[in-house]
C-alpha atoms as a printed R data frame, in Angstrom:
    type eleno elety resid chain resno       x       y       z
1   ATOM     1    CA   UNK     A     1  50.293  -3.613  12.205
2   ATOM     2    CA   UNK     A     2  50.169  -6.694  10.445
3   ATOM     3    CA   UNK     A     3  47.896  -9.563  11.440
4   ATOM     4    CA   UNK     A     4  48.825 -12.887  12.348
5   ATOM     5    CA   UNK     A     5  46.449 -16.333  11.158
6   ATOM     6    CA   UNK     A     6  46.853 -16.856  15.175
7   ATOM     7    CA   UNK     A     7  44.556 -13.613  15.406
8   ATOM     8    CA   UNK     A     8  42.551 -13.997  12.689
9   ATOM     9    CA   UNK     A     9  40.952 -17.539  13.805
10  ATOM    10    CA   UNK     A    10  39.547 -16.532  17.089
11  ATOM    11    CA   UNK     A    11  37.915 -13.551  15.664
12  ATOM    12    CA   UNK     A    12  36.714 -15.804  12.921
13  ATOM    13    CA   UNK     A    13  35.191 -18.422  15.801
14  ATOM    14    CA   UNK     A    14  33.458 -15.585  17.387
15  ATOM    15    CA   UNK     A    15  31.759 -14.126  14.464
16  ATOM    16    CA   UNK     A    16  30.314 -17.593  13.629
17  ATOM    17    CA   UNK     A    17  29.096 -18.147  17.071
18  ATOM    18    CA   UNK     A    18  27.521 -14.796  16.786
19  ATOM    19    CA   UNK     A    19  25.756 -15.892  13.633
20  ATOM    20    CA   UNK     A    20  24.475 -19.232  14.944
21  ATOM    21    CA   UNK     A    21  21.298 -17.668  17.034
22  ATOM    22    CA   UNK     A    22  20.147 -16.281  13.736
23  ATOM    23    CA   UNK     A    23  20.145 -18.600  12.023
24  ATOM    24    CA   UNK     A    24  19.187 -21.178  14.127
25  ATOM    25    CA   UNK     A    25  16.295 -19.710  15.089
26  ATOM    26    CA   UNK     A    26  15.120 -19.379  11.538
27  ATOM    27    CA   UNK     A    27  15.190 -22.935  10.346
28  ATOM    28    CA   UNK     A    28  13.136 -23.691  13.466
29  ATOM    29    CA   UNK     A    29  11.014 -20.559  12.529
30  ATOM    30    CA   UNK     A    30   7.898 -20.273  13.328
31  ATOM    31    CA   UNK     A    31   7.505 -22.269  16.864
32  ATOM    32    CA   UNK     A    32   4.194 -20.423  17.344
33  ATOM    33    CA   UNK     A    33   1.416 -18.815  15.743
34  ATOM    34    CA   UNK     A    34   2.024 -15.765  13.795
35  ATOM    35    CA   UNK     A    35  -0.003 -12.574  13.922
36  ATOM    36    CA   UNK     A    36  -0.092 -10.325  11.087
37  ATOM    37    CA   UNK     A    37  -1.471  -7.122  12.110
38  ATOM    38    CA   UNK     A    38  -3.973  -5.042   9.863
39  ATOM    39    CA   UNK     A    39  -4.415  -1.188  10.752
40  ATOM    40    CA   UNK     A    40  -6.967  -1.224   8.951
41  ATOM    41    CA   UNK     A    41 -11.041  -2.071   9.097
42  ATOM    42    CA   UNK     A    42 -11.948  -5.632   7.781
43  ATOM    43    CA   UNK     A    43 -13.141  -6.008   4.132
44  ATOM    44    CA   UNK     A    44 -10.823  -3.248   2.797
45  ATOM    45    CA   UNK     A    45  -8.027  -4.101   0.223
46  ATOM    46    CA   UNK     A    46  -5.261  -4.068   3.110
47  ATOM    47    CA   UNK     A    47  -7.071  -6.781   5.193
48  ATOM    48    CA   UNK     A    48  -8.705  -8.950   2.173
49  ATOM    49    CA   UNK     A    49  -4.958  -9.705   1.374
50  ATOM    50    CA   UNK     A    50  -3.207 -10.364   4.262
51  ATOM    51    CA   UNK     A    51  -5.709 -13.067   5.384
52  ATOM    52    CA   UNK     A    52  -5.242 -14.531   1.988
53  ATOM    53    CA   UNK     A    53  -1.840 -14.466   2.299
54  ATOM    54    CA   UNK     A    54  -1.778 -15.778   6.195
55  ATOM    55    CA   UNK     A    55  -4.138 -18.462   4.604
56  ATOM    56    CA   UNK     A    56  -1.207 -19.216   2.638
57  ATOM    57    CA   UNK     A    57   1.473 -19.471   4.939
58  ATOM    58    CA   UNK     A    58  -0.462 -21.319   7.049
59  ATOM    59    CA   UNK     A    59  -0.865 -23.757   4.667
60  ATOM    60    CA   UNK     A    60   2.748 -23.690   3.023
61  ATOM    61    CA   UNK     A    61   4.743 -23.356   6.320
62  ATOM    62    CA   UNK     A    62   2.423 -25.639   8.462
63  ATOM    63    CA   UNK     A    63   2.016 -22.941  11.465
64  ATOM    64    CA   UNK     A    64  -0.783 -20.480  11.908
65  ATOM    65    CA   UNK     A    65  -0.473 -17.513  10.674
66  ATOM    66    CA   UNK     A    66  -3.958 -15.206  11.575
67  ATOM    67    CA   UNK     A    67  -4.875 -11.445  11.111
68  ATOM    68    CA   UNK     A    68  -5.581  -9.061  13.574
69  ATOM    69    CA   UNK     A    69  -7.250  -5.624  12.935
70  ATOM    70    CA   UNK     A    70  -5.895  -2.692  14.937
71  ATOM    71    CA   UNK     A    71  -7.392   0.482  13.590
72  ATOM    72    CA   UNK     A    72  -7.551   4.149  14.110
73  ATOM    73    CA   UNK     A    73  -5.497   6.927  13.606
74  ATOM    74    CA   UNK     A    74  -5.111   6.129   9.464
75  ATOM    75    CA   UNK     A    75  -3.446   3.161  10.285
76  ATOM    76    CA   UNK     A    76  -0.646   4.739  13.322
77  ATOM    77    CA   UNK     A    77  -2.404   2.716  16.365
78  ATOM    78    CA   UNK     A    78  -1.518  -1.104  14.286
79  ATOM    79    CA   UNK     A    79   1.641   0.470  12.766
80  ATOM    80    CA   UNK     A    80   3.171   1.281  16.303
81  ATOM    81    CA   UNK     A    81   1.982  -1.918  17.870
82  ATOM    82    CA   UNK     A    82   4.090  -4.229  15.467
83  ATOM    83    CA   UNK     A    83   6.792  -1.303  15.548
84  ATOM    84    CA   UNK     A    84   7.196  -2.087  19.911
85  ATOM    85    CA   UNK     A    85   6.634  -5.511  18.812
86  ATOM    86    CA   UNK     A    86   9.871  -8.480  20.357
87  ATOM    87    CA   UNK     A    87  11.880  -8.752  16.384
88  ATOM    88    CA   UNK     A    88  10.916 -12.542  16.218
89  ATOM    89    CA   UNK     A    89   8.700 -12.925  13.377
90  ATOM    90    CA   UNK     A    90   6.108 -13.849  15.354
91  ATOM    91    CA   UNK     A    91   4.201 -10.204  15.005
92  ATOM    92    CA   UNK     A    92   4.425  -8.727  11.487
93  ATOM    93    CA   UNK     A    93   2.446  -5.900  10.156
94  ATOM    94    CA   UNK     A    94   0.297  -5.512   6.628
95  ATOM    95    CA   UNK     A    95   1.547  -2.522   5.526
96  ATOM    96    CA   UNK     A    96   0.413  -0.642   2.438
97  ATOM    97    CA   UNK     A    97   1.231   2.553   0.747
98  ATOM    98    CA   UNK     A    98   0.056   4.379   3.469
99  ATOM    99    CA   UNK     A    99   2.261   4.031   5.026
100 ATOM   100    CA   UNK     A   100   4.355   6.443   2.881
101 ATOM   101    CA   UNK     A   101   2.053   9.034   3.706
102 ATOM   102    CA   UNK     A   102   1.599   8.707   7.456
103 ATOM   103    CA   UNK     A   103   4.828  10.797   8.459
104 ATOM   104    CA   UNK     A   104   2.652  14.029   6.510
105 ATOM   105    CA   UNK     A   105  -0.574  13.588   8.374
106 ATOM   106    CA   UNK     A   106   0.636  13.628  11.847
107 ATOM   107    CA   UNK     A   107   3.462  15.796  13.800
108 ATOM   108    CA   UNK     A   108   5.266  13.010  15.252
109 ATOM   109    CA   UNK     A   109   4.680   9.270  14.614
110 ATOM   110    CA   UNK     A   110   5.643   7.232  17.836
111 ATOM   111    CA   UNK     A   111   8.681   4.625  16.441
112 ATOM   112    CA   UNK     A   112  10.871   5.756  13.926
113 ATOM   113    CA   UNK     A   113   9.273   5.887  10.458
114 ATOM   114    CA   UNK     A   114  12.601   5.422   8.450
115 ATOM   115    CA   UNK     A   115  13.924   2.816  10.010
116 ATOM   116    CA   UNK     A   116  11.257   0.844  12.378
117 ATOM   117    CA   UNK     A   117  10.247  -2.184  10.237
118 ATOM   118    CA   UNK     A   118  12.176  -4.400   8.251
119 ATOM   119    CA   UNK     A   119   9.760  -4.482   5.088
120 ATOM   120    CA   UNK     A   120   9.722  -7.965   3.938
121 ATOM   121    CA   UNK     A   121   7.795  -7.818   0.426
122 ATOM   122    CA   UNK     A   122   4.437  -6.413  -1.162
123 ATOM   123    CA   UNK     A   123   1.904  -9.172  -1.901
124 ATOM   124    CA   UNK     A   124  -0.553  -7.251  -4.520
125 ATOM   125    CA   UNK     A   125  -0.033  -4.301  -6.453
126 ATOM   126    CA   UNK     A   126  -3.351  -2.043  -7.944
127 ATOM   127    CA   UNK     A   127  -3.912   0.780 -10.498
128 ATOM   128    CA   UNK     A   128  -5.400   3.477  -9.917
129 ATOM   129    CA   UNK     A   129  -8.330   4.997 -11.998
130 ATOM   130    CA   UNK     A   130  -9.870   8.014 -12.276
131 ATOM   131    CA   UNK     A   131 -13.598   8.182 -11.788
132 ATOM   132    CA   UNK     A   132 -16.292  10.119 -12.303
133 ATOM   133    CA   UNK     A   133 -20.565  10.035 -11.391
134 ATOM   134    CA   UNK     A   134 -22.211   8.520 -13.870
135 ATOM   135    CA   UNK     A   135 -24.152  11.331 -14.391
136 ATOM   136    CA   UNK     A   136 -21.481  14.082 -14.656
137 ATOM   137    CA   UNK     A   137 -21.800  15.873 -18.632
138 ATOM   138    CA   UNK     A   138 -17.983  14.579 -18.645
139 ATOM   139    CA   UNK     A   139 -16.262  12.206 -20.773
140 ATOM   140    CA   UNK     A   140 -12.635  12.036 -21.430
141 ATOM   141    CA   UNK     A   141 -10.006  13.156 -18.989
142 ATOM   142    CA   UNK     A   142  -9.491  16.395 -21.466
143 ATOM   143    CA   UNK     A   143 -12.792  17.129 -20.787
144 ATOM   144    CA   UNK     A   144 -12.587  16.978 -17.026
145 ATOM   145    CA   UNK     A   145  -9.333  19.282 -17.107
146 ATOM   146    CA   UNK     A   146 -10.970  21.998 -19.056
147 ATOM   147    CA   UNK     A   147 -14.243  22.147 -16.576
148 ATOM   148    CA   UNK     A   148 -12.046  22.114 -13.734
149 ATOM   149    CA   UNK     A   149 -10.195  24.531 -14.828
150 ATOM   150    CA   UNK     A   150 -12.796  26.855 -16.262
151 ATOM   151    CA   UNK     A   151 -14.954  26.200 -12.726
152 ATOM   152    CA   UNK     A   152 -11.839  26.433  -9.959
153 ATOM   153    CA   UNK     A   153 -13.359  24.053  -6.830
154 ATOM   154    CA   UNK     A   154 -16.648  23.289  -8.278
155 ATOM   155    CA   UNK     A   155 -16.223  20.096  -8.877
156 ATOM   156    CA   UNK     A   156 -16.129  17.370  -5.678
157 ATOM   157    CA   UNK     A   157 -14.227  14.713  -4.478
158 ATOM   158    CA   UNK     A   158 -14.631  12.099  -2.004
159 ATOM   159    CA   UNK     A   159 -11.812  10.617   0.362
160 ATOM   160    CA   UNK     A   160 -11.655   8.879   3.438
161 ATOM   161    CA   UNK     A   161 -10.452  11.970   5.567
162 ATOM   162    CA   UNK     A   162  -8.033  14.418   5.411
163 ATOM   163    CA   UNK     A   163  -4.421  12.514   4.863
164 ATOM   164    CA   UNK     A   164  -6.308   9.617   3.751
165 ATOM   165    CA   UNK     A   165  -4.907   7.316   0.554
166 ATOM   166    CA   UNK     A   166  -8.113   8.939  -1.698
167 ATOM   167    CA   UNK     A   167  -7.162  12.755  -0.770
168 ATOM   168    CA   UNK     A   168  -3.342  11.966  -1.557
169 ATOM   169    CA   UNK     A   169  -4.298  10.511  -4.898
170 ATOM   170    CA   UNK     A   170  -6.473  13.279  -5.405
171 ATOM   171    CA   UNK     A   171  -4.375  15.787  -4.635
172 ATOM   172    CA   UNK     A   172  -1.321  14.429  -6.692
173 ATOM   173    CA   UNK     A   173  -3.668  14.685  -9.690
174 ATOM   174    CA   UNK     A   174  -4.987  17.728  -9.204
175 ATOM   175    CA   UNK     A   175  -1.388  19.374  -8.710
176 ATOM   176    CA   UNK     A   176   0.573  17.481 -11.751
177 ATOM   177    CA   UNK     A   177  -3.171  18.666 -14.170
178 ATOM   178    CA   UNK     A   178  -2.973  22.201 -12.391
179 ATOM   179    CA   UNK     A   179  -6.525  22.037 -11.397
180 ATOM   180    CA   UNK     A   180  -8.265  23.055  -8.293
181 ATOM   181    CA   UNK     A   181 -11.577  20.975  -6.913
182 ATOM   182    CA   UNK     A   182 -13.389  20.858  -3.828
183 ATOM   183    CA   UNK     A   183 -12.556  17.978  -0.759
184 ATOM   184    CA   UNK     A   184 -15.389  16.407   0.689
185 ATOM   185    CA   UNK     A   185 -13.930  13.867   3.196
186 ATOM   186    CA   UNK     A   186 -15.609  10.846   4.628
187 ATOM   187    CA   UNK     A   187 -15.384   8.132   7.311
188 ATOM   188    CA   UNK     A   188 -14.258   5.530   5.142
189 ATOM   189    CA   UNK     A   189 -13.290   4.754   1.062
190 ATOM   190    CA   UNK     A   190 -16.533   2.857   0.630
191 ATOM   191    CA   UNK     A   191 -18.615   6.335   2.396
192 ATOM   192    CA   UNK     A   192 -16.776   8.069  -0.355
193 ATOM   193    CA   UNK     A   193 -18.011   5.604  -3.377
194 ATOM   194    CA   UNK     A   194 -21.547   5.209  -1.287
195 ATOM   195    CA   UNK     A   195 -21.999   9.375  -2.188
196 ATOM   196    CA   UNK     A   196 -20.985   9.118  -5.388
197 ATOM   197    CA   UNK     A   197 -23.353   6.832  -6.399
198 ATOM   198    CA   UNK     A   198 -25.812   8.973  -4.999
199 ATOM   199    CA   UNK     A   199 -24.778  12.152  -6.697
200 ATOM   200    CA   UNK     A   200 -23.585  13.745  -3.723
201 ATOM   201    CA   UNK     A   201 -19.706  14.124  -5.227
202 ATOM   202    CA   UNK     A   202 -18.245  14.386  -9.063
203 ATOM   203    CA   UNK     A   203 -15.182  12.075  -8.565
204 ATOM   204    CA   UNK     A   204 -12.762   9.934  -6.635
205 ATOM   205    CA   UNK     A   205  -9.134   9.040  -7.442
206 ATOM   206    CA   UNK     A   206  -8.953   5.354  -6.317
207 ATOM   207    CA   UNK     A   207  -7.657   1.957  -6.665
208 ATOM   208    CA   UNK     A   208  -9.109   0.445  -9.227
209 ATOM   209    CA   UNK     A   209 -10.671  -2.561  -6.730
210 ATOM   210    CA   UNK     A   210 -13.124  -0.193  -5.110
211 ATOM   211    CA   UNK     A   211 -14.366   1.358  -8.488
212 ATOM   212    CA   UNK     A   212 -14.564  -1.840 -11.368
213 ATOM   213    CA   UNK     A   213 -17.828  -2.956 -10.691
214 ATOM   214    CA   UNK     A   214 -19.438   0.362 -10.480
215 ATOM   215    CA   UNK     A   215 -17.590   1.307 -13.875
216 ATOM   216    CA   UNK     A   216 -18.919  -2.217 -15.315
217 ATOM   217    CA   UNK     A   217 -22.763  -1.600 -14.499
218 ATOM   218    CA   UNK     A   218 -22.423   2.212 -15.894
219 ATOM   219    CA   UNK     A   219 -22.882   3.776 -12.742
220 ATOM   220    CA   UNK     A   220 -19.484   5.423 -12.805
221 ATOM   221    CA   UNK     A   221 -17.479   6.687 -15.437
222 ATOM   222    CA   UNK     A   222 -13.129   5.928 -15.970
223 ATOM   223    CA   UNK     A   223 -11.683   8.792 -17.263
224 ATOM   224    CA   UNK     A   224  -7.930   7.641 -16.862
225 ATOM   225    CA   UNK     A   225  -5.477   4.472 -15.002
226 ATOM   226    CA   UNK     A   226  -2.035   4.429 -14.145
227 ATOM   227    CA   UNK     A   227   0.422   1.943 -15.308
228 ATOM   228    CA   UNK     A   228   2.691   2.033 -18.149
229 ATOM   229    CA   UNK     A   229   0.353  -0.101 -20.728
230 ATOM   230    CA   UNK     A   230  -3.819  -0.144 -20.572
231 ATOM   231    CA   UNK     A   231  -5.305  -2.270 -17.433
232 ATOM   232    CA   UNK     A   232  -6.426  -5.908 -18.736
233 ATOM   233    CA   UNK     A   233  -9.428  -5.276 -16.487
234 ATOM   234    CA   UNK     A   234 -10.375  -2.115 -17.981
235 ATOM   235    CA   UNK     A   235  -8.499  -2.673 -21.664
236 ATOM   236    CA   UNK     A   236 -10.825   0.824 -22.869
237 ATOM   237    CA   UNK     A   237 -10.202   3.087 -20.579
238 ATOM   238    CA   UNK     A   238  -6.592   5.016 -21.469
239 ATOM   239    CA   UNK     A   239  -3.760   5.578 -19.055
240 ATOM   240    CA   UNK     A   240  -2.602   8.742 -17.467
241 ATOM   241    CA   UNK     A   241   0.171   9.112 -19.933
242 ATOM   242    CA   UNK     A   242  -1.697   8.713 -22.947
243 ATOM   243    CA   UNK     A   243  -4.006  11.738 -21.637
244 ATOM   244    CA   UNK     A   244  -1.114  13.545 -21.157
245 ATOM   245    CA   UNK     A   245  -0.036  13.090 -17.345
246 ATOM   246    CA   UNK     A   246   2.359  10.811 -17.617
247 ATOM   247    CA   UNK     A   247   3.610  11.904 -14.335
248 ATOM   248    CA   UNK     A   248   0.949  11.024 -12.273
249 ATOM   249    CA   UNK     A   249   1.429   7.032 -12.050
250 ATOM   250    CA   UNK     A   250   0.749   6.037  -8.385
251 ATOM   251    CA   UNK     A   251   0.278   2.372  -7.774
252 ATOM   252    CA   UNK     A   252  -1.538   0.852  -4.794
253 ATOM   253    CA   UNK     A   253   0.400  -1.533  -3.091
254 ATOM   254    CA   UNK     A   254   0.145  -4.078  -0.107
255 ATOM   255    CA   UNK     A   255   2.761  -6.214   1.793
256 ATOM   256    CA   UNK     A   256   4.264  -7.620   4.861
257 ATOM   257    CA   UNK     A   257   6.746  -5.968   7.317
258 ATOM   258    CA   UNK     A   258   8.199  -6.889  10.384
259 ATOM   259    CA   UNK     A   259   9.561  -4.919  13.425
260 ATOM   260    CA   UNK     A   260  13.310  -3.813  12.826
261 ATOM   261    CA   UNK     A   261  15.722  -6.235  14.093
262 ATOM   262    CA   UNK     A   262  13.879  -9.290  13.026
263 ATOM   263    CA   UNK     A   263  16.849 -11.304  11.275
264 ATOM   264    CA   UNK     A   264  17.220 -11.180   7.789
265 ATOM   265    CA   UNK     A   265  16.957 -15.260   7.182
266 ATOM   266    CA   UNK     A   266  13.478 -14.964   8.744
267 ATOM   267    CA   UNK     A   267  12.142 -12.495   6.295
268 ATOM   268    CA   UNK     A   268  14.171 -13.864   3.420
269 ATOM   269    CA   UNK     A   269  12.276 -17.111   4.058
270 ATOM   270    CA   UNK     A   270   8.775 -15.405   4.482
271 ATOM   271    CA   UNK     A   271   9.182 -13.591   1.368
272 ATOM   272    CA   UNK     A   272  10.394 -16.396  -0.321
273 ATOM   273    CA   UNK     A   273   6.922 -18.161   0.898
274 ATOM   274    CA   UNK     A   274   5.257 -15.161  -0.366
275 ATOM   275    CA   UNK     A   275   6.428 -15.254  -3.708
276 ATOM   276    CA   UNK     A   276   5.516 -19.648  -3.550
277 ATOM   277    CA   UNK     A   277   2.178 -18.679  -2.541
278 ATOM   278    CA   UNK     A   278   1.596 -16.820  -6.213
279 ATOM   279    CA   UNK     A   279   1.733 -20.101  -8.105
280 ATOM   280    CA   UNK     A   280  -1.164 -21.786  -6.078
281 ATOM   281    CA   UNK     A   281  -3.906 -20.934  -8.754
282 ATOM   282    CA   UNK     A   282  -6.710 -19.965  -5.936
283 ATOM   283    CA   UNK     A   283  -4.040 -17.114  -5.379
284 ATOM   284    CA   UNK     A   284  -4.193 -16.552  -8.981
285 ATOM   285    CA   UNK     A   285  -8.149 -16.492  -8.667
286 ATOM   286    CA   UNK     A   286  -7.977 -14.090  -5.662
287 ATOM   287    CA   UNK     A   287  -5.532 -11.226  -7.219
288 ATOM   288    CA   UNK     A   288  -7.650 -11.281 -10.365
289 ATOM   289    CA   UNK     A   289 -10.856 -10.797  -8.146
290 ATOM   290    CA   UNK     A   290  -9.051  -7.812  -6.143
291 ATOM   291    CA   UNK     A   291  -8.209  -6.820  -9.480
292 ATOM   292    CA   UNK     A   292  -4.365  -6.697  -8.911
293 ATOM   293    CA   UNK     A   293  -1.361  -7.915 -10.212
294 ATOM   294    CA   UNK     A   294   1.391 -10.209  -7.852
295 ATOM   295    CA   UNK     A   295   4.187  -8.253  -5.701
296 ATOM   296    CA   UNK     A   296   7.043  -9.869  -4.587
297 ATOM   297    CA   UNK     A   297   9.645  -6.799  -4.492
298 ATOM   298    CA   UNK     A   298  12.942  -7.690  -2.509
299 ATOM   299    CA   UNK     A   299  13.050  -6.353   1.201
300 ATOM   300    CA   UNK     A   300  15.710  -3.750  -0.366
301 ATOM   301    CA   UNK     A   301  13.328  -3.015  -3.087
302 ATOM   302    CA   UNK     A   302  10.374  -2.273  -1.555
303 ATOM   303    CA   UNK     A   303  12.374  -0.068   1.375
304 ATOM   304    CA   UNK     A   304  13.410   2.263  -1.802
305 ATOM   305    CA   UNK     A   305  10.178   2.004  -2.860
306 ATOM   306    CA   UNK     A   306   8.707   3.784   0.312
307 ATOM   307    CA   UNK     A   307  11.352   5.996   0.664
308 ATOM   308    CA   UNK     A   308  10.619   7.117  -2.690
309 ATOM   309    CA   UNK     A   309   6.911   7.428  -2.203
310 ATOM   310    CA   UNK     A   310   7.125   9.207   1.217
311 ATOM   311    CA   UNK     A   311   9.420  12.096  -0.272
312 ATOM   312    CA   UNK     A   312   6.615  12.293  -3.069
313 ATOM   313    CA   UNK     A   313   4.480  12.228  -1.619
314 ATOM   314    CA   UNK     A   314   5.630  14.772   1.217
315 ATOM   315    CA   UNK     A   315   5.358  17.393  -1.845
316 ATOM   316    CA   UNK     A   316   2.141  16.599  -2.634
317 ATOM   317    CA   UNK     A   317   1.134  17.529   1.377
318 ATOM   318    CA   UNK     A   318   3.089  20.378   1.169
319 ATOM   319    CA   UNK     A   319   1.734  21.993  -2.147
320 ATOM   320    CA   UNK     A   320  -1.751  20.748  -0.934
321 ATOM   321    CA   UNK     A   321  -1.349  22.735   2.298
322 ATOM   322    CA   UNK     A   322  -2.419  19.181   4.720
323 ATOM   323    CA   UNK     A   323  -2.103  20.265   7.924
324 ATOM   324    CA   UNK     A   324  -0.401  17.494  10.238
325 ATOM   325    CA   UNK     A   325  -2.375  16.772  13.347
């Protein structure tokens, strides 16, 4: 049936009036403070960012933004809260990369994990290195491989509980190096660093935040880093691939999501803050003290990015045997 311009002008009227909410609402966005929930304890990498980055907005956009910490459950109490959360902008969520592993540590999650948030962009982006006690008789990644292999489970490693981002890591290793060693979880990342400074574990797969100053004062050992070129923090230590697991290359990340539904021109314009907020130079000082690089994936981009990391990482579980909860 062919259309007439008589038909095609009211339908044209309506779809603008449809659009004007939207986007009126986002040039007047925000019209009150913004929370920006953390799952997550304070003074861990997840929190240390977003409050620099609220600092930022606050500053940039001239409205509060503040952090929140609601923890528990490896992050699923905070997630969910921002996931029931009104799509206005006005309650986002720092979300990191586990939340790509969340959907393997429990049976059900309570909001959809696919398609609940409307990921905005990732603020700060981290290697992570292999490390091992200081006083472990091993000293290059080869070396570590052949014990492990020649002592199946002998040798420890610390995480912060079963499902946590340290046992992932771990586990992704030990599977792509076909190696077998023995999980000792703990309450929290820095319980896990805390014993091996003591002795009490061999190892720990983690970002390379929690480790650099206990590699710089000798009282841990970097066997190996991801990324595709050495880490300018740690220029001598070697990368995964050039030890021979170049498939092992998981990157730490940490960004800002909102609750689906929250329009697009609102999270365009936050990310678009985000990505102003790198060129202020105490941002600059702040990533090079977390020891990471600046984010600033598209909201497209970093959605593949999870999806991607949650079907890897859903392997890793399943060759590792996690039992959900």
């Amino acid at each position: 049936m062919k259309t007439t311009r008589r038909q095609i002008l009211p339908l044209v009227a309506a779809t603008t009036c449809l659009g004007t909410p939207a986007i009126g609402y986002a040039q007047t966005y925000p019209a009150r403070p913004v929370r920006i929930i953390a799952p997550f304890s304070p003074g861990g990498a997840v929190d240390a960012v977003a409050r620099k980055v609220a600092q930022k907005l606050t500053e940039q956009i001239g409205q509060q933004f503040f952090v929140e910490n609601k923890t528990g459950a490896t992050g699923t109490i905070g997630m969910a809260e921002v996931a029931r959360a009104a799509p206005d902008g006005l309650t986002l969520l720092a979300i990191d990369t586990t939340y790509s592993m969340v959907p393997h540590v429990f049976h059900r999650l309570p909001w959809d994990h696919a398609n609940g948030f409307a990921p905005i962009t990732d603020s700060a982006r981290g290697r992570t290195v292999l490390v091992v006690r200081d006083g472990l008789p091993i000293r290059t990644f080869s070396e570590f491989v052949d014990y492990a292999r020649r002592n199946p489970e002998k040798l420890t490693f610390g995480s912060a509980g079963v499902g946590s981002v340290l046992h992932f890591y771990a586990e992704g290793l030990m599977m792509e190096a076909g190696i077998r060693c023995f999980h000792v979880p703990y309450r929290g990342a820095g319980d896990a660093m805390i014993a091996m400074l003591a002795g009490q574990i061999d190892f720990a797969v983690a970002p390379t935040a929690a480790t650099i100053e206990h590699v710089r004062g000798g009282k841990m050992r970097a066997l190996a880093v991801t990324g595709d070129s050495r880490s300018p923090f740690v220029p001598e230590v070697p990368t995964f691939a050039e030890v021979g697991q170049p498939q092992f290359s998981p990157m730490y990340w940490t960004g800002l999501a909102a609750p689906a539904g929250t329009p697009a021109a609102v999270t365009t314009r936050l990310r678009q803050e985000v990505l102003r907020s790198f060129e202020a130079e105490d941002m600059k000082d702040f990533l090079a003290a977390q020891v990471a690089e600046k984010g600033g994936l598209t909201p497209e981009d970093l959605t593949r990015l999870i999806r991607t990391e949650t079907d890897h990482w859903g392997h890793v579980a399943a060759q590792a045997r996690i039992e959900r909860q």
